[in-house]
C-alpha positions in Angstrom: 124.1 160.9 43.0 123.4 157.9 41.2 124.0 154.1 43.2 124.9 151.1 40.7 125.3 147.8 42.1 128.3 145.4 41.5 127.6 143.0 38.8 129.8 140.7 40.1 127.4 140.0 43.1 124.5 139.7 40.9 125.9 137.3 38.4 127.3 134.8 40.6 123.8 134.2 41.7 122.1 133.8 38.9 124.8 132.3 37.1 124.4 129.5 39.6 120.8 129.4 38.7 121.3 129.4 34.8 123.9 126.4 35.2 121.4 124.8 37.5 118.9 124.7 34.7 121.3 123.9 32.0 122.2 120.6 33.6 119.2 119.7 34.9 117.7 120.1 31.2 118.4 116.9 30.2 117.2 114.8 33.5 113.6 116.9 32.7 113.4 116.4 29.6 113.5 112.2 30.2 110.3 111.0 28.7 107.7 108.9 31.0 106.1 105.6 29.9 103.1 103.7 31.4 103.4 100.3 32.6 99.8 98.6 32.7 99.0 95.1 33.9 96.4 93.2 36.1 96.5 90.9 39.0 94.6 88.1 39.8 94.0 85.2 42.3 95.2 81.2 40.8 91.5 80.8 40.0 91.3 84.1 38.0 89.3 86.4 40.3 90.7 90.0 40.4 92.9 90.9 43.3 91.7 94.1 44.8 94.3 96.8 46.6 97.3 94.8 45.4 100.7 96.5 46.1 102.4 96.8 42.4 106.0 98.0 43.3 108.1 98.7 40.2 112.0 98.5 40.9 115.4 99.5 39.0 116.7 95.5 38.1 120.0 96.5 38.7 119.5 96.4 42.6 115.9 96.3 43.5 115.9 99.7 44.2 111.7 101.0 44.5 110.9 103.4 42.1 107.5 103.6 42.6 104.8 101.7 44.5 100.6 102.0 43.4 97.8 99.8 44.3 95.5 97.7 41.7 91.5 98.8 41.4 88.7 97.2 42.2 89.2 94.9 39.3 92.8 94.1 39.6 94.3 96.3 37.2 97.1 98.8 37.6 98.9 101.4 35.8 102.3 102.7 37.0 104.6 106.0 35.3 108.3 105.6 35.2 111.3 107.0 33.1 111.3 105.2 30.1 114.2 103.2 28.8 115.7 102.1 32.1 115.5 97.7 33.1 113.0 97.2 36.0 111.5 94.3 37.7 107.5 94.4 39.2 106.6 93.1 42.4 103.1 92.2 43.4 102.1 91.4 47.2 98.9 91.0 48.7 97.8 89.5 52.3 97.3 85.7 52.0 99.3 85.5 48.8 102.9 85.1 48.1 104.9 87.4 46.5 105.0 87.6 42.6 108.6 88.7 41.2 108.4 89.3 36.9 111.4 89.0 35.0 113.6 91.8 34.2 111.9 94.0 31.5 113.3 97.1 29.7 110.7 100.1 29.6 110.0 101.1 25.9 109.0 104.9 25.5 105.5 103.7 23.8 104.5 102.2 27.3 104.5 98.4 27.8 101.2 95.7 29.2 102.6 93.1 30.9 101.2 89.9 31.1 97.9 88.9 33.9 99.3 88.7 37.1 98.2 85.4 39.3 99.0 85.5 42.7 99.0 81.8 44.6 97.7 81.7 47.8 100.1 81.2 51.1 99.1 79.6 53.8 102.1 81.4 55.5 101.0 84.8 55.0 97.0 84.4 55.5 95.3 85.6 58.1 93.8 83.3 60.8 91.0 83.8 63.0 91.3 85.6 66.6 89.1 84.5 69.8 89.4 87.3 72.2 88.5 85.7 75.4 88.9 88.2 79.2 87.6 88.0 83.0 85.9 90.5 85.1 88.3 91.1 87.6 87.9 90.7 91.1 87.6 94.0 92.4 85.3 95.3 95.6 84.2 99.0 95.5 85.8 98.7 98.8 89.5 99.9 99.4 91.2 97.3 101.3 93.4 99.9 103.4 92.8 103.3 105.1 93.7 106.2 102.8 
């Protein structure tokens, strides 16, 4: 006795599979560009761990968020030919918005970053100041 199992069972699940594939094709096969800049203080001195957000222009949507170096640059990877907008933030600086830009497939350098400072957003200095309380080892009722 020989035991054959339905096709039709079989199919439908990897049918499912194959049309998964064939549709997502074309959203894997969307080519990747690098975006590469720098960021830098008024007075031109690199701004370390920088938060470079890249988001869609359409609605400010984030796409993808990476931190500068040690020397203020940065390097972010997005689908190419989509219109974004860069965002650069840092504590004691103010917020840097660049235009909208449109993402060539060949990668793009934008301009040198300078943050201004912001008195608004800097930090301050903190004086921690406490009292030894006034305890006795003594309990002052009967347990």
């Amino acid at each position: 006795m020989t035991y054959t199992f339905p096709r039709h069972r079989y199919f439908g699940f990897f049918g499912f599979f194959l049309l998964i594939l064939v549709l997502d094709g074309p959203a894997a096969a969307q080519s990747r560009a690098a975006l590469a800049g720098s960021v830098a203080t008024a007075a031109g001195a690199p701004v370390e761990f920088a938060t470079i957000t890249l988001h869609r222009a359409a609605d400010s949507t984030v796409v993808k968020t990476e931190f500068s170096d040690a020397q203020g640059r940065f390097k972010v990877e997005a689908p190419s030919g989509a219109n974004y907008r860069v965002s650069a933030a840092q504590v004691g600086f103010e917020r840097y918005w660049s235009a909208p830009f449109t993402l060539p497939e060949t990668g793009l350098a934008l301009p040198a970053i300078a943050l201004r400072a912001s008195a608004a957003t800097a930090l301050k200095e903190v004086t921690v100041t406490a009292r030894k309380p006034c305890l006795s080892g003594r309990p002052t009722a009967p347990l």
